[in-house]
ZAGU-845994 format. One record per residue (C-alpha): x, y, z. Coordinates in nm, 3 decimals. Example, Ala and Ser with C-alpha at 12.3 -4.5 7.8 and 13.67 -1.06 7.14 Angstrom:
BEGIN
{{1.230; -0.450; 0.780}}
{{1.367; -0.106; 0.714}}
END
This chain:
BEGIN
{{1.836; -0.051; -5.609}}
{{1.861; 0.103; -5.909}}
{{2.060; 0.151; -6.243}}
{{2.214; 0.456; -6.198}}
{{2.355; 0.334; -5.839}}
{{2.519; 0.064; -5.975}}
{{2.686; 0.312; -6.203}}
{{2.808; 0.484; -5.962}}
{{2.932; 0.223; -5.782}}
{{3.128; 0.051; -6.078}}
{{3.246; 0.382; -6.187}}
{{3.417; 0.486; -5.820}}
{{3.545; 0.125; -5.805}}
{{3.697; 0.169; -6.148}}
{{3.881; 0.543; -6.041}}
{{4.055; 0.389; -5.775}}
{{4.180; 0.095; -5.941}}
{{4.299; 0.361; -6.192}}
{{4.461; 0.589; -5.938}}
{{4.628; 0.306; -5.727}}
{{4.930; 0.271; -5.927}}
{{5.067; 0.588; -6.001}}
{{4.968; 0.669; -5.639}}
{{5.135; 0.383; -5.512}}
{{5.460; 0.481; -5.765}}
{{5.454; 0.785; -5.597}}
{{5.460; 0.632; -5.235}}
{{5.710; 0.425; -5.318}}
{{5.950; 0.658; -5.466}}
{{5.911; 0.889; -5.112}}
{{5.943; 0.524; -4.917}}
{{6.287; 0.461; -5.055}}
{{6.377; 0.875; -5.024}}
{{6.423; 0.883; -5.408}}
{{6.391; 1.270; -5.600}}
{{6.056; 1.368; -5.720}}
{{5.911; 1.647; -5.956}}
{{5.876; 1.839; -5.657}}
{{6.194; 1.792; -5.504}}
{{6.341; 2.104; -5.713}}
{{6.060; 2.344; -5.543}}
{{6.019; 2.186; -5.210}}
{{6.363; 2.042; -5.108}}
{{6.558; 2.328; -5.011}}
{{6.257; 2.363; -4.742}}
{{6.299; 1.978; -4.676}}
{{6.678; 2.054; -4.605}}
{{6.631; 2.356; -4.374}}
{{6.377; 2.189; -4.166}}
{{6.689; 1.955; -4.140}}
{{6.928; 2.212; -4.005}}
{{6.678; 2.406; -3.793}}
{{6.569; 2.092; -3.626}}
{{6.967; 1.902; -3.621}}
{{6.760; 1.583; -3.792}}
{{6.980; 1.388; -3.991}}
{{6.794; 1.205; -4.227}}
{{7.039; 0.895; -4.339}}
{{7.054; 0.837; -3.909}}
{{6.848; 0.508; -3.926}}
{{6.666; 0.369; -3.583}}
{{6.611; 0.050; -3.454}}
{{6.281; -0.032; -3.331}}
{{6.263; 0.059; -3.039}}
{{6.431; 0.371; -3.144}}
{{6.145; 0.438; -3.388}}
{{5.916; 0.376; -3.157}}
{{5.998; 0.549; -2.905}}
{{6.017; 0.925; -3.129}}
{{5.692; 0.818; -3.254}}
{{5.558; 0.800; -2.931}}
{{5.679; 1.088; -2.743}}
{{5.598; 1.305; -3.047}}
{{5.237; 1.210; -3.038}}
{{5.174; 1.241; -2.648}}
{{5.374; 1.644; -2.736}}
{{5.138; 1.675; -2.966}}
{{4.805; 1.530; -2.765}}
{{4.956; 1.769; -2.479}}
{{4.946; 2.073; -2.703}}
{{4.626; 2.046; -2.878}}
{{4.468; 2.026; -2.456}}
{{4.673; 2.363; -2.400}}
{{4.516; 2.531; -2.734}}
{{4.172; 2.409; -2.630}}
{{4.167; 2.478; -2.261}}
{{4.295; 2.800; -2.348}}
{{4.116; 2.915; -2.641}}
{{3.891; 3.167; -2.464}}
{{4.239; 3.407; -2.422}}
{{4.361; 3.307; -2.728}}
{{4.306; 3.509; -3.102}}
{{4.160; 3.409; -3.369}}
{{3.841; 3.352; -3.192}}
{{3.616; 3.625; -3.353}}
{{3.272; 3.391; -3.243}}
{{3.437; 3.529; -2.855}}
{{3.367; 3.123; -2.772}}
{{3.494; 3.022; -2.422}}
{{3.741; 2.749; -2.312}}
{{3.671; 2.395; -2.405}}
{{3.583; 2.206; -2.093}}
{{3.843; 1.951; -1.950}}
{{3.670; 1.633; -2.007}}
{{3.578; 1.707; -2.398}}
{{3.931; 1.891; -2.421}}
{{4.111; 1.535; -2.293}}
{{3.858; 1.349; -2.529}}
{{3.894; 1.583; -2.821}}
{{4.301; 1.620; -2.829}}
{{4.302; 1.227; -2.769}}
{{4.109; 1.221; -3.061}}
{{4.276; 1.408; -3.326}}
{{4.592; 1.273; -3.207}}
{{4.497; 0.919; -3.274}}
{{4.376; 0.972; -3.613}}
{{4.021; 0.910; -3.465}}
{{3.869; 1.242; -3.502}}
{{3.547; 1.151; -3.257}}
{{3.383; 1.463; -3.214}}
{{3.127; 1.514; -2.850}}
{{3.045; 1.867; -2.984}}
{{2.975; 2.046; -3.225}}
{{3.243; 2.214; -3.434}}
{{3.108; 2.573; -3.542}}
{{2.973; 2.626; -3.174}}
{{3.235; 2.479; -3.004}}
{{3.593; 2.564; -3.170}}
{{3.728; 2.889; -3.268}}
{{3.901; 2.926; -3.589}}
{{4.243; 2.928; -3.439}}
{{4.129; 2.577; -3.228}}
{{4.002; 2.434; -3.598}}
{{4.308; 2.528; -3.774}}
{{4.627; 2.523; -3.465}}
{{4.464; 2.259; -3.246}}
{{4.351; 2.024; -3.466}}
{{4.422; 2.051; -3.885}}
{{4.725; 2.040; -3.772}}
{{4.708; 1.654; -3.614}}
{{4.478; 1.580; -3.963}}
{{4.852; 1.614; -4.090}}
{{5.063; 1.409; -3.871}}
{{4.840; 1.223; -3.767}}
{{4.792; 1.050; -4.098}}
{{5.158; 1.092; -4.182}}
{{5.293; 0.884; -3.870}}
{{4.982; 0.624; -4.000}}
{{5.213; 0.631; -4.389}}
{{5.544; 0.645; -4.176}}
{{5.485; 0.343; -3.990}}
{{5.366; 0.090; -4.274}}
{{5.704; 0.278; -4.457}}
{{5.902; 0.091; -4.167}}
{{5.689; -0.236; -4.185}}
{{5.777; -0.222; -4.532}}
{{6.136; -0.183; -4.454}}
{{6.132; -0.488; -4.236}}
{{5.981; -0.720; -4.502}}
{{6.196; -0.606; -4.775}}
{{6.540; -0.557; -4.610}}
{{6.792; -0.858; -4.502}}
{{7.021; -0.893; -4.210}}
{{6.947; -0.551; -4.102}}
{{6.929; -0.392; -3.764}}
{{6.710; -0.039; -3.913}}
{{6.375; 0.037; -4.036}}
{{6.441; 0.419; -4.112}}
{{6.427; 0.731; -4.007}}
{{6.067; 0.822; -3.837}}
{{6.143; 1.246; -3.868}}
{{6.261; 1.159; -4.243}}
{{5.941; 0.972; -4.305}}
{{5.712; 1.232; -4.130}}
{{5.891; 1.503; -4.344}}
{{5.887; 1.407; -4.676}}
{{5.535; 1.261; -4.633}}
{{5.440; 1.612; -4.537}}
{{5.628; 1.773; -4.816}}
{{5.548; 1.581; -5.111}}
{{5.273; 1.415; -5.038}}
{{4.959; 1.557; -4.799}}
{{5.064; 1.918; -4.864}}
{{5.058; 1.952; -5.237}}
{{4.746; 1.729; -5.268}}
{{4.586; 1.924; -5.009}}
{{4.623; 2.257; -5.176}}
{{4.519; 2.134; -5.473}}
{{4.156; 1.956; -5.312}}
{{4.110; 2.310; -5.124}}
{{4.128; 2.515; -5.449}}
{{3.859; 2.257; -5.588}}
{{3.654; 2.269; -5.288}}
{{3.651; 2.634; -5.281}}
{{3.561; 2.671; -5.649}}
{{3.270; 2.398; -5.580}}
{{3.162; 2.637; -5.322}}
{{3.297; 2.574; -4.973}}
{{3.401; 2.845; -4.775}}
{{3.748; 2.973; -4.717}}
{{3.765; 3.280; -4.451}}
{{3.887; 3.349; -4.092}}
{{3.523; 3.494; -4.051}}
{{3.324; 3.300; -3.788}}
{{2.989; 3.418; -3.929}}
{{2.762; 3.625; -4.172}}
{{2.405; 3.754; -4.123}}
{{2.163; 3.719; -4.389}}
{{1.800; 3.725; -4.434}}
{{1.546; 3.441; -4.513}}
{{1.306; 3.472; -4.767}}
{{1.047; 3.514; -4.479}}
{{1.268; 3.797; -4.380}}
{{1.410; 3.684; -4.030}}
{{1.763; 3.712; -3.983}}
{{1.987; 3.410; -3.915}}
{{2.357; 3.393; -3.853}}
{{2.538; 3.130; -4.083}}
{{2.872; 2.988; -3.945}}
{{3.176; 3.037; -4.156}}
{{3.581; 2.948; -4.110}}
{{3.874; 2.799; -4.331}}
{{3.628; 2.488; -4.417}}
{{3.788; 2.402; -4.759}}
{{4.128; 2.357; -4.618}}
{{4.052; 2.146; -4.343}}
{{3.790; 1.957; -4.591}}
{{4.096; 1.849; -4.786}}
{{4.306; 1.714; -4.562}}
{{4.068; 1.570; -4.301}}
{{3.969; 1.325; -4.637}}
{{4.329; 1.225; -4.768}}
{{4.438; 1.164; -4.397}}
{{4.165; 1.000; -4.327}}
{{4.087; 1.166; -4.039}}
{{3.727; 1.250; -4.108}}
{{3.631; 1.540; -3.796}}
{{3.365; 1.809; -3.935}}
{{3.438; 2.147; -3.932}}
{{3.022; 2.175; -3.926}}
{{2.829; 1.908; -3.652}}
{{2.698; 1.764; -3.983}}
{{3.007; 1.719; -4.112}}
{{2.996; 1.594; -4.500}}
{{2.617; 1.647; -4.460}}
{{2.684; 1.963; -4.482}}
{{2.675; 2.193; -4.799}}
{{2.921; 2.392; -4.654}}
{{3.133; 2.076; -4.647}}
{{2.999; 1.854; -4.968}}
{{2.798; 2.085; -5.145}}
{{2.766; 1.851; -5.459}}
{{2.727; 1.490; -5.612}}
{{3.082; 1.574; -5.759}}
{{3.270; 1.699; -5.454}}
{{3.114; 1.376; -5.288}}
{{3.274; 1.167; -5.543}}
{{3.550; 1.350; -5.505}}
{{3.595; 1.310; -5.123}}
{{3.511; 0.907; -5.160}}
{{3.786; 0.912; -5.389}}
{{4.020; 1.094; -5.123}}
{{3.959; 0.885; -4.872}}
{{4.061; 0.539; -5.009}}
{{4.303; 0.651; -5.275}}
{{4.605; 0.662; -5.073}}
{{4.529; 0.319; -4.875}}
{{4.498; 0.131; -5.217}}
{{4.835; 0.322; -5.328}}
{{5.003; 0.178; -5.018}}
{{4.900; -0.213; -5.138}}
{{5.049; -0.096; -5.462}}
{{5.338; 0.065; -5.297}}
{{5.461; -0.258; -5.061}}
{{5.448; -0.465; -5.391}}
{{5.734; -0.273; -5.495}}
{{5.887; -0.235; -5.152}}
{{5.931; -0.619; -5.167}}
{{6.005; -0.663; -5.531}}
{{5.728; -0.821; -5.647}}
{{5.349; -0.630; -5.785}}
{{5.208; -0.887; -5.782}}
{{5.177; -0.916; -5.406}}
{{5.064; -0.584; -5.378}}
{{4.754; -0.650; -5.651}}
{{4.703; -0.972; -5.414}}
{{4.649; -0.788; -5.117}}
{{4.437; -0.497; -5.336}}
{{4.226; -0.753; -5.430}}
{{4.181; -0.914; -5.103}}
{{4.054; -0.595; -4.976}}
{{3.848; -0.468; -5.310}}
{{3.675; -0.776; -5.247}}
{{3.578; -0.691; -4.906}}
{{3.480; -0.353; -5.002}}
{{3.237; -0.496; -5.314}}
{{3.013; -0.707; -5.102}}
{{3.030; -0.508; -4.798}}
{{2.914; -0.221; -5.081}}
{{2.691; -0.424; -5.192}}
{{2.517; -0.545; -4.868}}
{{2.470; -0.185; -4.733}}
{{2.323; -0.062; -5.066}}
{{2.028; -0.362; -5.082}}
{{1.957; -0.308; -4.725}}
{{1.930; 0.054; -4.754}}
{{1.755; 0.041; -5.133}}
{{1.488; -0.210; -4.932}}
{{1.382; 0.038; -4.648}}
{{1.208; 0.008; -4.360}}
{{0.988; -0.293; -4.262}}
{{0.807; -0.077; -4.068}}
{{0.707; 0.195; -4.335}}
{{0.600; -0.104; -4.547}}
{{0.377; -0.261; -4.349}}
{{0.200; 0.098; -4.320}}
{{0.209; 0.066; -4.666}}
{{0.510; 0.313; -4.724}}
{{0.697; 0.173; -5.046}}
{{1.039; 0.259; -5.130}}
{{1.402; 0.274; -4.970}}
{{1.502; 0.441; -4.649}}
{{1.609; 0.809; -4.670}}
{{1.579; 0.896; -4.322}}
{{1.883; 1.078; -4.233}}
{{1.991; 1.120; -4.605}}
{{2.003; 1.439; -4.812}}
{{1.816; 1.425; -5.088}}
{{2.118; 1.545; -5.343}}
{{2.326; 1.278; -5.256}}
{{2.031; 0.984; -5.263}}
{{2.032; 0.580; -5.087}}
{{2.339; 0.480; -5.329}}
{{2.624; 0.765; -5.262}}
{{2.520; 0.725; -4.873}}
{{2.523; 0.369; -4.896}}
{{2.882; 0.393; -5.073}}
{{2.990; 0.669; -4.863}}
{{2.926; 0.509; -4.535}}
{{3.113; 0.197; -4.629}}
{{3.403; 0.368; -4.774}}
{{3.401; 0.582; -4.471}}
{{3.466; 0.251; -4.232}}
{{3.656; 0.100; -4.468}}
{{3.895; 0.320; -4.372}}
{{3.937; 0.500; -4.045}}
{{3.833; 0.810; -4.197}}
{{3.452; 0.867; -3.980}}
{{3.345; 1.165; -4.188}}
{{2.959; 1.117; -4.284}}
{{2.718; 1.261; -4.571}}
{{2.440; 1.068; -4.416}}
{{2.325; 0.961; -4.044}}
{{2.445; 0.641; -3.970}}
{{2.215; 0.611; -3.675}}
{{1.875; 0.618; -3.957}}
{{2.016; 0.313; -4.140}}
{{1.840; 0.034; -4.179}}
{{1.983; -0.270; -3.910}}
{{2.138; -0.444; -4.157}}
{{2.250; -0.132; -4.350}}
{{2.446; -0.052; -4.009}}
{{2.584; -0.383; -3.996}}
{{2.823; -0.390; -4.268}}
{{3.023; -0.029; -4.138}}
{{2.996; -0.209; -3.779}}
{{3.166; -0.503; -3.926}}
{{3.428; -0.331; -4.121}}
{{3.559; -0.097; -3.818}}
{{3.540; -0.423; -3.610}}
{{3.757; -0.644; -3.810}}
{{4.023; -0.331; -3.766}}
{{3.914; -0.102; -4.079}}
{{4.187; -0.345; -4.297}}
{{3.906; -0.375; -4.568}}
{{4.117; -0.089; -4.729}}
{{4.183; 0.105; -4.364}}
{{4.320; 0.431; -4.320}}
{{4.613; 0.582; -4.475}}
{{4.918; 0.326; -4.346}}
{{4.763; 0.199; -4.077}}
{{4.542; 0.009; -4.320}}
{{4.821; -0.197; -4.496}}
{{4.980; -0.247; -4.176}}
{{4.673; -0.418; -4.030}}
{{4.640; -0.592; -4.333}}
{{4.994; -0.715; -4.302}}
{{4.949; -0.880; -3.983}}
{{4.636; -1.069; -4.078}}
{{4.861; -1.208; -4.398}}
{{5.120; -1.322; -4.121}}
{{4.887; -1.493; -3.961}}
{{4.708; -1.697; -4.328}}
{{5.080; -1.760; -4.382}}
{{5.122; -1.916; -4.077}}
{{4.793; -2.114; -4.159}}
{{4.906; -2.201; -4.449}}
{{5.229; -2.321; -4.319}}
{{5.022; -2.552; -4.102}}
{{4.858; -2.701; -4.401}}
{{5.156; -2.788; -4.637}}
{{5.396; -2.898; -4.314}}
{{5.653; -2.603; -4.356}}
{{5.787; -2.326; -4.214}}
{{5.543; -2.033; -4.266}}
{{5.692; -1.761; -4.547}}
{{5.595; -1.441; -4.660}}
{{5.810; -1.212; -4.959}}
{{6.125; -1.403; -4.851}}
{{6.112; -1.382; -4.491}}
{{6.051; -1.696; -4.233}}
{{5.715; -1.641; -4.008}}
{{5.818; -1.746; -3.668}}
{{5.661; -1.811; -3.332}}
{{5.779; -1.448; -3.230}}
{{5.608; -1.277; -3.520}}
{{5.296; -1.496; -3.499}}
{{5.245; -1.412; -3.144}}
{{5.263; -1.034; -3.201}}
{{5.052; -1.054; -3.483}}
{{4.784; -1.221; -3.228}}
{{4.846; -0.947; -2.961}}
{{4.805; -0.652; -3.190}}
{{4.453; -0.828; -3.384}}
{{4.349; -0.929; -2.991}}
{{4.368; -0.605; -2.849}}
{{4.049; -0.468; -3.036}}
{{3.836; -0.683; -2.931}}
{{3.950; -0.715; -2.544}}
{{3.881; -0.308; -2.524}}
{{3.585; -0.287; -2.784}}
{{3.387; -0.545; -2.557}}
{{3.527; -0.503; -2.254}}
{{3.456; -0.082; -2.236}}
{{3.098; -0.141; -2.386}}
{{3.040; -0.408; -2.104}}
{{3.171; -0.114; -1.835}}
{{2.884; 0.100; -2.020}}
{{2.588; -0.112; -2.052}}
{{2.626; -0.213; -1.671}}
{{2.681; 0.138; -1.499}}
{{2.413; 0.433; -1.456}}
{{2.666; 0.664; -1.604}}
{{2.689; 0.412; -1.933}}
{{2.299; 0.384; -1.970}}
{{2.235; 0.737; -1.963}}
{{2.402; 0.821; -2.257}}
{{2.205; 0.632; -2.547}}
{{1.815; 0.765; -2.610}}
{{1.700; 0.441; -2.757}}
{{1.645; 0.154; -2.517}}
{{1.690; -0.169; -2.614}}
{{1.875; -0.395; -2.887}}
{{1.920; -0.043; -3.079}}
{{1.999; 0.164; -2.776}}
{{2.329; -0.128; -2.695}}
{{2.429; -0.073; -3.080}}
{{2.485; 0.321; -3.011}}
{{2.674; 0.218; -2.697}}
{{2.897; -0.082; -2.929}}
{{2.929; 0.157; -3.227}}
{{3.121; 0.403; -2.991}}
{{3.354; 0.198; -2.845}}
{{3.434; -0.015; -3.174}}
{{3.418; 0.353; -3.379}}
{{3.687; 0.464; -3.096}}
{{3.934; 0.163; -3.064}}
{{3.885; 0.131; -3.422}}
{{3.999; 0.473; -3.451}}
{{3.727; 0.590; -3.697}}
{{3.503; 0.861; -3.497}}
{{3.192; 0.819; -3.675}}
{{2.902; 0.792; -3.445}}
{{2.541; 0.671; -3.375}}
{{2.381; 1.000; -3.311}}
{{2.142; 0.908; -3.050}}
{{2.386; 0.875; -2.768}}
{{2.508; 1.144; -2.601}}
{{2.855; 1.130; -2.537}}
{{2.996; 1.444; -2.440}}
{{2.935; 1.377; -2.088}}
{{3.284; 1.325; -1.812}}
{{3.227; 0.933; -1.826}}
{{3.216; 0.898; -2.218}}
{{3.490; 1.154; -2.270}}
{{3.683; 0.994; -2.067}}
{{3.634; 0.621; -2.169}}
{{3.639; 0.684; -2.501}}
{{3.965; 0.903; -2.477}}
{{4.110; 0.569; -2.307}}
{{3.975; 0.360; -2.599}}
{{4.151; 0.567; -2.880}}
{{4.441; 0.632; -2.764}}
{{4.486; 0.224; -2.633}}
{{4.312; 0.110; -3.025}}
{{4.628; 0.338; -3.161}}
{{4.927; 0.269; -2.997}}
{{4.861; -0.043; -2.812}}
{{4.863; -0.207; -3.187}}
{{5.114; 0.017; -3.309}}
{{5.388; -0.082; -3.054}}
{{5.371; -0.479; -3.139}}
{{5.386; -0.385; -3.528}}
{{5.675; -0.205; -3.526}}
{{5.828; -0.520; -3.317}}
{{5.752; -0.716; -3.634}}
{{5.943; -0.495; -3.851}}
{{6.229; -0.490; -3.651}}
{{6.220; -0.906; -3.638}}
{{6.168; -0.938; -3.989}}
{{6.449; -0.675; -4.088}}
{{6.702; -0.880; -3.905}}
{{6.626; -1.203; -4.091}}
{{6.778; -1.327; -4.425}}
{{6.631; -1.362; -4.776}}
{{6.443; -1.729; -4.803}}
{{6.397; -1.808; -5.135}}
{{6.047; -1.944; -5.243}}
{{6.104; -2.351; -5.284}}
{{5.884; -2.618; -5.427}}
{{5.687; -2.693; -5.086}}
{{5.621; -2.324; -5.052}}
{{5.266; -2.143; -5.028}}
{{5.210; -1.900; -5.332}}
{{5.135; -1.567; -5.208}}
{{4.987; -1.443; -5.490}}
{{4.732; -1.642; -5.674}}
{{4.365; -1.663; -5.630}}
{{4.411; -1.941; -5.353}}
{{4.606; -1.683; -5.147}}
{{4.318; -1.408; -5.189}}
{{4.096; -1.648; -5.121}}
{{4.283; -1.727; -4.771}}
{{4.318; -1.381; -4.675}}
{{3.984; -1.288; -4.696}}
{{3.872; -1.604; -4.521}}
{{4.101; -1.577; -4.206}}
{{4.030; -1.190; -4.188}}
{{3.646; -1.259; -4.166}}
{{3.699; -1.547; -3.940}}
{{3.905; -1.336; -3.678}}
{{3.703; -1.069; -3.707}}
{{3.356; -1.264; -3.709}}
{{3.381; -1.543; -3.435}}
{{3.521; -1.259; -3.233}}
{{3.237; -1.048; -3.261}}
{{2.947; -1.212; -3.348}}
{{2.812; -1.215; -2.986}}
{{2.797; -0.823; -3.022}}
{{2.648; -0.799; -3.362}}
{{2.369; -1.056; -3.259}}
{{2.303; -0.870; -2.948}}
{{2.305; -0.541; -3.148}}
{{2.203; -0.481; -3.517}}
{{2.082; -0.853; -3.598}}
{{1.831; -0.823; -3.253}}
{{1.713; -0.449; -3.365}}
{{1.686; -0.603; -3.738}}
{{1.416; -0.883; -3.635}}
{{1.248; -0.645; -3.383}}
{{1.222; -0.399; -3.697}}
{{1.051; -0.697; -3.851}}
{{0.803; -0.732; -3.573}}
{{0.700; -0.359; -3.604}}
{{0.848; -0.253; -3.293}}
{{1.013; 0.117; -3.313}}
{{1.295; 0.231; -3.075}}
END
């Protein structure tokens, strides 16, 4: 480990404490519909969207109401994105003439992007015309992320409002999220990109000569645009196979900051942002610090584990840290960071290969996508995560002092306990029950090329990458087979909505109850004893639940490391 890392970690860790509150002013001023700055350029187009589409924006829904939109809209939208991609061999905008996806990776791919997962069996610039990058699936990098903000906006709603039977409006949310939010911060990351060098063209290619005079074909597209957004929303699907390895994609150590930045900014904003919601900061810099703390020594594990290197190397009497996989202008500390902040949220984009990390270094992004990426998560469905593991330290606590379990003024009952439960359960009833299904069938085994304790961790990382809804990946397994597309479609799409569903029950429980004030015998939701109990039940869940797994995997390929064996 060295100086200059630490640096670098203590200065990111310092710009997003910076940016979360005027990020999180922002969210909340969209949250509650209230006029911004951009309102006088962008709200005539907010009101004709309006009209063309017969929305009216003060109809609020129930539950079930709100559910139900946000449902059918995303299974219109998985349906489309399988249309654009089976049929992109017909369709313009193809100039690389590349045929029709296949049906398998076409089902796995539009599952994908529609779940915010962005898992990604191919590679991009030999697999996806421009008009498949840019219609099929920048487009779900979009809503995908903005149904993630629009559905903590209605959790919200059901924590701060009283005696209500509403939780909004899910087209209103999805529209002004788009408006005034993702769009004008993703124009203004593409012009940066672009000036830092990434390329912006509906070419697919240009020829060029090496210095050894051969000629080789370099892949172009629209990369900065879908750079931008595929951070913010943190989606996290390459354009390139390398994704932010790339230098097409992350051509610098400041677009890399940059992009770290992106990809947690608007997560911390929302902690910020549901402070507000319920009328009191202070729980908002509670739950920011819950999760910063998280984020620090899972930071800090990764980096020490990556800064020690290989056992192996040593023992051949190969000193220094492990840069397998790494590019050299990035170094061990901004891939260390990067892949942390990249599971911290459900973001999956990669400037390093998380398959050449040490054991341990793998072990902390493992951990974070198991325990449901709430360290900081992804944008909305993050805080909404969070949320339920607070209802369930609330209860807890409730059990402690003798009371009935509160949280910001609303009574924690048996009904919102037990959905809180199902919603946390469900990860790791698919996560262990899919990689089971793959470790026992022929199909399964084929796909990873190590054997052993490290071959099982490619098969785990998959499946808890996919219900997780992150996408990044263990290189060495080969999933874009008809069994793996297929499974793994199942495990996104059942990691997105199968939590989703029970949430937004919460919100509509909690909407209908009354204010409770805070009395003496209450629990304080806000002190260092409250942090302290939020970070304890969240690694508690998450650990006992998986720690069969993560001995089986990364721990067991850690101590054969130690032995000397290779895999």
């Amino acid at each position: 480990m060295t100086f200059q890392g630490w640096i670098l970690i203590l200065a990111f860790t310092g710009t997003l404490l910076a940016l979360a509150k005027p990020i999180g002013l922002w969210l909340f001023a969209l949250y509650e519909g209230r006029r911004t700055p951009l309102h006088a350029i962008l709200g005539p187009l907010e009101r004709g969207f309006y009209r063309l589409s017969g929305i009216d924006p003060s109809a609020e829904q129930g539950w079930r109401r709100y559910a139900v939109h946000m449902l059918v809209f995303n299974l219109a939208l998985a349906l489309f994105t399988f249309a654009v991609l089976r049929l992109q061999g017909v369709l313009p905008g193809n100039p690389q003439a590349l045929p029709a996806v296949g049906p398998h990776l076409a089902f796995n791919t539009a599952i994908s992007f529609t779940a915010n997962t962005n898992w990604q069996s191919y590679a991009g610039e030999s697999t996806m015309s421009n008009l498949s990058q840019m219609l099929g699936l920048t487009i779900h990098n979009f809503l995908s992320a903005e149904t993630g903000i629009a559905l903590a906006f209605a959790l919200f709603r059901g924590f701060a409002r009283r005696s209500a039977g509403t939780i909004g409006n899910f087209w209103a949310d999805l529209t002004r999220i788009t408006l005034y939010l993702l769009l004008p911060l993703s124009i203004a990351l593409a012009i940066f990109y672009m000036a830092s060098g990434v390329p912006q063209t509906l070419a697919g290619s240009v020829e060029v000569s090496t210095l050894e005079g051969a000629r080789q074909t370099i892949a172009l597209g629209p990369v900065a645009s879908q750079e931008a957004i595929k951070l913010l929303g943190t989606n996290g699907g390459g354009f390139f196979n390398a994704n932010s390895a790339h230098p097409f994609e992350n051509p610098t150590a400041l677009t890399n900051f940059v992009q770290m930045v992106s990809i947690l900014v608007i997560g911390l904003g929302l902690a910020f942002a549901f402070g507000k919601a319920v009328g009191d900061t202070r729980q908002g810099w509670a739950i920011l610090a819950a999760m910063m703390i998280l984020f620090l020594v899972g930071t800090g594990l990764t980096y020490w584990a990556e800064a020690a290197g290989n056992p192996v190397l040593h023992q051949l009497g190969v000193a220094g840290g492990n840069m397998e996989g790494k590019e050299v202008r990035f170094g061990i500390a901004a891939s260390a960071l990067y892949a942390v902040v990249t599971t911290a949220a459900s973001c999956g984009a990669v400037n390093a290969m998380h398959d050449s990390f040490t054991a341990l270094g793998d072990l902390v992004p493992l951990f974070n996508m198991q325990l449901g990426e709430v360290v900081i998560g992804g944008v909305g469905a993050g805080i909404y995560g969070f949320l339920l593991f607070a209802i369930l330290a609330v209860f807890v606590a409730g059990l402690m002092v003798g009371r009935t379990p509160e949280y910001v003024g609303k009574k924690i009952e048996s009904r919102e306990v037990k959905l809180a439960v199902l919603a946390i359960a469900i990860l790791p009833l698919i996560i262990l029950g899919f990689t089971a299904i793959a470790s026992v069938t022929a199909a399964g085994l084929a796909g990873p090329l190590n054997k052993g304790p490290h071959g099982f961790s490619e098969i785990l990382y998959a499946f808890t990458s996919a219900v997780a809804n992150n996408g990044s990946a263990f290189a060495g397994l080969t999933a874009n087979t008809p069994f793996y597309n297929c499974l793994l479609g199942v495990a996104m799409w059942l990691g997105r909505f199968f939590i989703i569903v029970p949430m937004l029950a919460i919100a509509g429980s909690l909407a209908a109850k009354s204010y409770t004030p805070a009395g003496a015998g209450s629990f304080p939701t806000t002190g260092g004893l409250w942090v302290g109990l939020l970070v304890g039940i969240i690694l508690i869940l998450g650990g006992l639940t998986f720690l069969p797994s993560l001995a089986l995997g990364p721990i067991a390929d850690h101590l054969a490391m130690i032995r000397g064996q290779l895999f």
